[in-house]
C-alpha positions as CSV (number, residue, x, y, z in Angstrom):
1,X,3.0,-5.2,6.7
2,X,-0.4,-5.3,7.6
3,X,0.0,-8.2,9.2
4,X,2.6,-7.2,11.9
5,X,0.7,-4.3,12.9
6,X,-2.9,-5.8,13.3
7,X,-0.8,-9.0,15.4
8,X,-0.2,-6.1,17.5
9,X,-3.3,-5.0,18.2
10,X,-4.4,-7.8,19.9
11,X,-2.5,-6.6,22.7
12,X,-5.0,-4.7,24.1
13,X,-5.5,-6.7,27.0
14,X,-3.5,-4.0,28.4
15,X,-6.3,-1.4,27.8
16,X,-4.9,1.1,25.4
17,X,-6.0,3.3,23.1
18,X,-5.2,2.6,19.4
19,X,-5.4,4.7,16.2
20,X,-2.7,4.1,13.8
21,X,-2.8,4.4,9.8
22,X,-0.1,3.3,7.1
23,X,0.4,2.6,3.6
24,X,1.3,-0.8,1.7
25,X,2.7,-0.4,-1.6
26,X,2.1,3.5,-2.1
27,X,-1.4,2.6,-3.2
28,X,-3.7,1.3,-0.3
29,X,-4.1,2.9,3.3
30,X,-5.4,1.0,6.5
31,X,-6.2,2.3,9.7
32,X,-7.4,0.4,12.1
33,X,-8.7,1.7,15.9
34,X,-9.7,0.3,19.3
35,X,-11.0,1.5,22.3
36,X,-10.0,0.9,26.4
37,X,-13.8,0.8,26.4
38,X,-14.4,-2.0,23.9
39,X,-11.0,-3.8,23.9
40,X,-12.3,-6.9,22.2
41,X,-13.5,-4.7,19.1
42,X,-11.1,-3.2,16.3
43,X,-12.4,-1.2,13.3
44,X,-10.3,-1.8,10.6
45,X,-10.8,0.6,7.4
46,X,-9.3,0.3,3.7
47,X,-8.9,2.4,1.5
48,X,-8.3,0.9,-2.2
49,X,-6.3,2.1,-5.2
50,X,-8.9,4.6,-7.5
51,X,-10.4,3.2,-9.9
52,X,-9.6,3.0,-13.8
53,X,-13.1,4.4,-16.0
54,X,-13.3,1.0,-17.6
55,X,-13.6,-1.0,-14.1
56,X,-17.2,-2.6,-12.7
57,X,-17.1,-1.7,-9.2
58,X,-20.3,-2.5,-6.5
59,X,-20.7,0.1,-3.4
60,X,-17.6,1.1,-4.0
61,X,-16.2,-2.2,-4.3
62,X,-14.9,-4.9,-7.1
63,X,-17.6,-7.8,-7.9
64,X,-18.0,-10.6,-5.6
65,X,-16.0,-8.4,-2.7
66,X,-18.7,-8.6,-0.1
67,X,-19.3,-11.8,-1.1
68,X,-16.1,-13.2,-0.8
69,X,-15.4,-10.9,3.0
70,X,-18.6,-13.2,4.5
71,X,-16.9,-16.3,3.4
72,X,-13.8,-15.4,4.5
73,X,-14.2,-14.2,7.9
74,X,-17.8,-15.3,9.0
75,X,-18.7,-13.5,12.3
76,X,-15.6,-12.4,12.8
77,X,-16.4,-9.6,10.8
78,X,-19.2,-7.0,10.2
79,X,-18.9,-4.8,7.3
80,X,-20.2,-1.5,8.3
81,X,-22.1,0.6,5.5
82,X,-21.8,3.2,4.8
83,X,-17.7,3.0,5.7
84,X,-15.5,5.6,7.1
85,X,-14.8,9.1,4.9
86,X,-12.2,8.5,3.2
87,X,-12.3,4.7,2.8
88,X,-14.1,2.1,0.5
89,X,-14.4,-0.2,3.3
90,X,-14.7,-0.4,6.8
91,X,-14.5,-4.3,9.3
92,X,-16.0,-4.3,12.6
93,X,-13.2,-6.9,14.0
94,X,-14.9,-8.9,17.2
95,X,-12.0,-10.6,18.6
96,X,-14.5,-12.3,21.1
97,X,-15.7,-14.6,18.1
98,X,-11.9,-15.9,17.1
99,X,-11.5,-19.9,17.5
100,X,-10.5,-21.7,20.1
101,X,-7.9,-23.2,18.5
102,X,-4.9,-21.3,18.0
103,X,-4.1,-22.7,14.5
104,X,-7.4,-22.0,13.2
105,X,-7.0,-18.6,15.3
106,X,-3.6,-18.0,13.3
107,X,-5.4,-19.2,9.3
108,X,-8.1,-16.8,10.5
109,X,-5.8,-13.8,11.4
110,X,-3.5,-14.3,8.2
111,X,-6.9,-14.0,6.2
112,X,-7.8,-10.4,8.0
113,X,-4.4,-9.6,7.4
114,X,-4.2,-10.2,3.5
115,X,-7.7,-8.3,3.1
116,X,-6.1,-6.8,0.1
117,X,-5.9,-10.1,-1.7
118,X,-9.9,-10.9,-0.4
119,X,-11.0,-7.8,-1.5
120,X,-9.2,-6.8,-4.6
121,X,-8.8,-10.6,-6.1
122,X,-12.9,-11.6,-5.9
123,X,-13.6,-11.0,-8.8
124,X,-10.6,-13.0,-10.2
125,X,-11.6,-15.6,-7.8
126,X,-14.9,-16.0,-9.2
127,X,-13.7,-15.8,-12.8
128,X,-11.6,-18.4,-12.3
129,X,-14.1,-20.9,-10.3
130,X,-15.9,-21.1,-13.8
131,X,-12.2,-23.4,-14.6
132,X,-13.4,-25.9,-11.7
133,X,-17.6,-25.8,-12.6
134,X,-16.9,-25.8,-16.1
135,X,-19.8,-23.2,-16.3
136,X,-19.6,-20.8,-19.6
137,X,-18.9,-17.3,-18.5
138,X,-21.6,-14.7,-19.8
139,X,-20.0,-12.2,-22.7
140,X,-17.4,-15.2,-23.6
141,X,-14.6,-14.1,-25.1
142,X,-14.8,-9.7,-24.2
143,X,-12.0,-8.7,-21.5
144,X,-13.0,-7.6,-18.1
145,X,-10.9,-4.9,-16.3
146,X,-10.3,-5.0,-12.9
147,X,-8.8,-2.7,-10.5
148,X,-4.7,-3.3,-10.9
149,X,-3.1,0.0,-9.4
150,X,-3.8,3.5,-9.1
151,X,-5.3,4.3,-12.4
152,X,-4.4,1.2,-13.8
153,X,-6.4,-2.2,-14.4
154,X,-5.7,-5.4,-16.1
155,X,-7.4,-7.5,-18.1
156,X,-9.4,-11.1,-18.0
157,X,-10.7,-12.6,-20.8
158,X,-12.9,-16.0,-19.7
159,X,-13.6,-18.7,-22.3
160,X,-14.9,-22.0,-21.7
161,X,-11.5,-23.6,-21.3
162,X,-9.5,-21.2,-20.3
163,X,-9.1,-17.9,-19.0
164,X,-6.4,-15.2,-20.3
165,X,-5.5,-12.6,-17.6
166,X,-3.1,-10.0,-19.3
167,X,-1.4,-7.0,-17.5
168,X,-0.2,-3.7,-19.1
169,X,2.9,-2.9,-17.8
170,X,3.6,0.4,-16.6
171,X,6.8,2.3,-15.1
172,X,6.9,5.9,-14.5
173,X,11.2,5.8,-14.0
174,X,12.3,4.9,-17.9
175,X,15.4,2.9,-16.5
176,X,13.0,1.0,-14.8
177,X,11.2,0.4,-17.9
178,X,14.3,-0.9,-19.8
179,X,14.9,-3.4,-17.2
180,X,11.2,-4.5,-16.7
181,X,10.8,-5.3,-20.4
182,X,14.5,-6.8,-20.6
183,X,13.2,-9.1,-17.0
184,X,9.8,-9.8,-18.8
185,X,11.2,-11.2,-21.7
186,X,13.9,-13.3,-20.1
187,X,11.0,-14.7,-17.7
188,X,8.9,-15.7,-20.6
189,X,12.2,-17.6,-21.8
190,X,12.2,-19.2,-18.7
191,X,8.9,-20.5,-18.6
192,X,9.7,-22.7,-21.8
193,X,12.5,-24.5,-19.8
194,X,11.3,-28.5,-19.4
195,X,10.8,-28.2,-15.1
196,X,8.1,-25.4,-15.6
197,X,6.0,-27.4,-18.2
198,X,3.0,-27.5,-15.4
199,X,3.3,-23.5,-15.4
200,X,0.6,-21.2,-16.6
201,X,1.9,-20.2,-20.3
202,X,3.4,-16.7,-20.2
203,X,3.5,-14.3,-23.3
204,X,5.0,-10.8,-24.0
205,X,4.3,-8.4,-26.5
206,X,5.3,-4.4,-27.1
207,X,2.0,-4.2,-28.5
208,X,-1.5,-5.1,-27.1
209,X,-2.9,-8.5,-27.6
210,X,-6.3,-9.1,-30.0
211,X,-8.3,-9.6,-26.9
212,X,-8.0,-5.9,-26.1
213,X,-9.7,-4.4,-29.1
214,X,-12.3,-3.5,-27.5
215,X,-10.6,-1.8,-24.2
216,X,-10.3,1.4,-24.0
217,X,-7.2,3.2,-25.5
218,X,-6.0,4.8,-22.0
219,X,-5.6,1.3,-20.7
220,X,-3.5,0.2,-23.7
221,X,-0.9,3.0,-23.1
222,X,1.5,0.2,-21.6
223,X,5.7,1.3,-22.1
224,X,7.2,-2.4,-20.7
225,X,4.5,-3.7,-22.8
226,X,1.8,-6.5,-22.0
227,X,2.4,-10.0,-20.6
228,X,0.0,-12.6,-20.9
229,X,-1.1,-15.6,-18.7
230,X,-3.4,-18.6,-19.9
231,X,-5.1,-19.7,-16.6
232,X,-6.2,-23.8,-17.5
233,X,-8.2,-26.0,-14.7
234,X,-5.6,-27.8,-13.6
235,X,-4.2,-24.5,-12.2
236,X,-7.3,-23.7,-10.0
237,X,-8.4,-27.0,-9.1
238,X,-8.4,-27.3,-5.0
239,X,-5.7,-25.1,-2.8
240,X,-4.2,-23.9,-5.8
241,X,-6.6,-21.8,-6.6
242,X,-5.9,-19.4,-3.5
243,X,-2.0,-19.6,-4.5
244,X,-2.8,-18.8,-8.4
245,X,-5.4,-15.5,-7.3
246,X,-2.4,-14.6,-4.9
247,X,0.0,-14.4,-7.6
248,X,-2.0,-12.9,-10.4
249,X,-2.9,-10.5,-7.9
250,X,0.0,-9.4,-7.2
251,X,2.2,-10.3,-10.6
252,X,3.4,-6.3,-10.6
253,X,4.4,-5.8,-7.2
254,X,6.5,-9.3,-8.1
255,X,8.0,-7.8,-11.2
256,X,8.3,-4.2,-9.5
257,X,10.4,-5.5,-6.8
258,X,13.0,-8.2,-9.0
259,X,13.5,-4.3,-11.1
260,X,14.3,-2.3,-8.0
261,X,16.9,-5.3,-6.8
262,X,18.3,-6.0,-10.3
263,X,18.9,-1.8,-10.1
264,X,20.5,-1.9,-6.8
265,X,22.7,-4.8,-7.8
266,X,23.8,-2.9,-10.9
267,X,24.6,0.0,-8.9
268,X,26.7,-2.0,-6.4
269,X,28.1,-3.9,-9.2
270,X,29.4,-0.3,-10.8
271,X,30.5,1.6,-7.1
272,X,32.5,-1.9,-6.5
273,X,34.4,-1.2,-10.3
274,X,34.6,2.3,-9.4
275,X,36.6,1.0,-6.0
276,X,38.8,-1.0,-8.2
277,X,40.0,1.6,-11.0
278,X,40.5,4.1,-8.3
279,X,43.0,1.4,-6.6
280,X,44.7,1.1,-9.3
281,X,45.2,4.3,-10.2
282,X,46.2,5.1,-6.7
283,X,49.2,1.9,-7.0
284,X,49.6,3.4,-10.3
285,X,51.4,6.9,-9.0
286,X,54.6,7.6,-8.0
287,X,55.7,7.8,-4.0
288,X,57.8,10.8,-4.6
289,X,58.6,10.9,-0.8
290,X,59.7,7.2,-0.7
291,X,61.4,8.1,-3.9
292,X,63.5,11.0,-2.4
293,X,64.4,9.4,1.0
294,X,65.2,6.0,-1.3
295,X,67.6,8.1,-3.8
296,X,71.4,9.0,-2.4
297,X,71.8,12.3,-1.6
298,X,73.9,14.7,-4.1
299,X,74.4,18.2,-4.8
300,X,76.4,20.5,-6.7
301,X,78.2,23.5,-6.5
302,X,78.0,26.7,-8.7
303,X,81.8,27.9,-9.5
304,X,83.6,31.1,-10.2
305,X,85.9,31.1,-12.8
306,X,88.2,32.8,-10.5
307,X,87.7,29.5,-8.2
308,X,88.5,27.5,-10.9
309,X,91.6,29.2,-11.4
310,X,92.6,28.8,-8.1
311,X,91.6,24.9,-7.7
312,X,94.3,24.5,-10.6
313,X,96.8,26.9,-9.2
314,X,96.8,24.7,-5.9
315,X,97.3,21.5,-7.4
316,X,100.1,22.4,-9.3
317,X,102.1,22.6,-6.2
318,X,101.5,19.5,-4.9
């Protein structure tokens, strides 16, 4: 996690060198380097998923993205332009500038850290603000893609009272598929039950909804099919509008990771009934060594007739 490894960094009270890279969820890279010679400055650069044809993107970046960096870290932060090769966006961290306080030190640090959400969910976040201002969106009712995954994008389709986000679902594994659509279906049942009536409404379909009509057809090549969420105000109004971008933002990685676990508890589930037949097929044969050592001992003798003769001859004369 990003956040474990940029905790670490701060570390450099000890004058190190630092230059390390990773990858979170196969489809973003970080690295992030600081020098004995400026140990209160980090440069962190991210490199975001590529693009689907059909996205918006500014400098490289979704709408509202720089906007939404300056709010969120103030002078913390200095986004350099242009950013490193090989990156869409590059933070000059100045860990001089943190608060004094440790808790608003901590809020501040978990906000660096989850630069994925800040970045990739501004434009959802300013979507969705239109719920709280009740402000009409311009092009009311056409679907907006924004970046999703690598070559992938879902959908947002603001009205005046609402806003429907849906996501194409895609799997590449086609056992995967089977369960996401089997998991998606059961956890649109789920939503109907009478404790989740405060829930966003949640719909799946095989097929693509009317409000992508107009998308383009490579974005509507879905296999688990499409589920639907219809975002209301109450469901962005104060701190839950930072929980609701959270989870729309990262609905898939949600659903990718209850598929992978349902898998591996299928799996364990069938090695356990393995276990047990072979058990029973193993108290199922015979011990032929306790058998033979069990059984009295017995043999018998092949005989002449010419020993015969003379077994009779003797006992006559007794």
């Amino acid at each position: 996690m990003l956040r474990a490894n940029f905790i670490g960094t701060l570390l450099l009270e000890k004058a190190v060198e630092l230059d390390c890279q990773w990858v979170e969820f196969d489809d973003i890279r970080y690295h992030i380097q600081g020098s004995v010679k400026t140990p209160n400055v980090l440069l962190l650069s991210v490199s975001f998923p590529i693009p689907p044809p059909e996205t918006i993107l500014f400098g490289g970046l979704p709408l509202g993205a720089l906007e939404a960096i300056k709010a969120a870290y103030g002078v913390v932060a200095q986004i350099l332009d242009p950013p490193r090769d090989g990156f869409n966006l590059t933070l000059k961290l100045n860990l001089a500038k943190l608060p004094s306080d440790e808790e608003q030190t901590n809020a501040l640090l978990t906000k660096i850290a989850s630069v994925r959400e800040v970045v990739m969910g501004a434009p959802l976040r300013a979507v969705l603000k239109q719920l709280v201002t009740r402000t009409i969106p311009p092009g009311q009712g056409k679907p907006i893609a924004l970046v999703h995954r690598p070559n992938e994008s879902f959908f947002l389709v603001p009205q005046a009272d609402k806003v429907t986000v849906i996501f194409p679902m895609r799997f590449s594994d086609s056992i995967d598929t089977v369960l996401a659509s089997s998991f998606l279906q059961e956890f649109v049942e789920a939503r109907r039950t009478a404790g989740l009536n405060n829930a966003p409404p949640c719909l799946w379909s095989p097929s693509p909804p009317e409000e992508l009509n107009e998308a383009f057809t490579e974005a509507l090549s879905a296999n688990a099919g499409f589920v639907s969420f219809v975002i209301f105000s109450r469901h962005v109004e104060g701190r839950k509008l930072d929980r609701t971008v959270w989870n729309l933002s990262t609905f898939h990685a949600y659903v990718n990771y209850h598929v992978k676990c349902t898998e591996c508890f299928m799996h364990t589930r069938m090695r356990r009934q393995v276990e047990s037949l072979i058990q029973a097929l193993d108290r199922a044969k015979p011990d032929t060594e306790k058998a033979k050592k069990s059984s009295p001992s017995r043999s018998f003798k092949r005989m002449s007739l010419k020993d015969g003769n003379n077994s009779l001859g003797s006992r006559s004369w007794k």
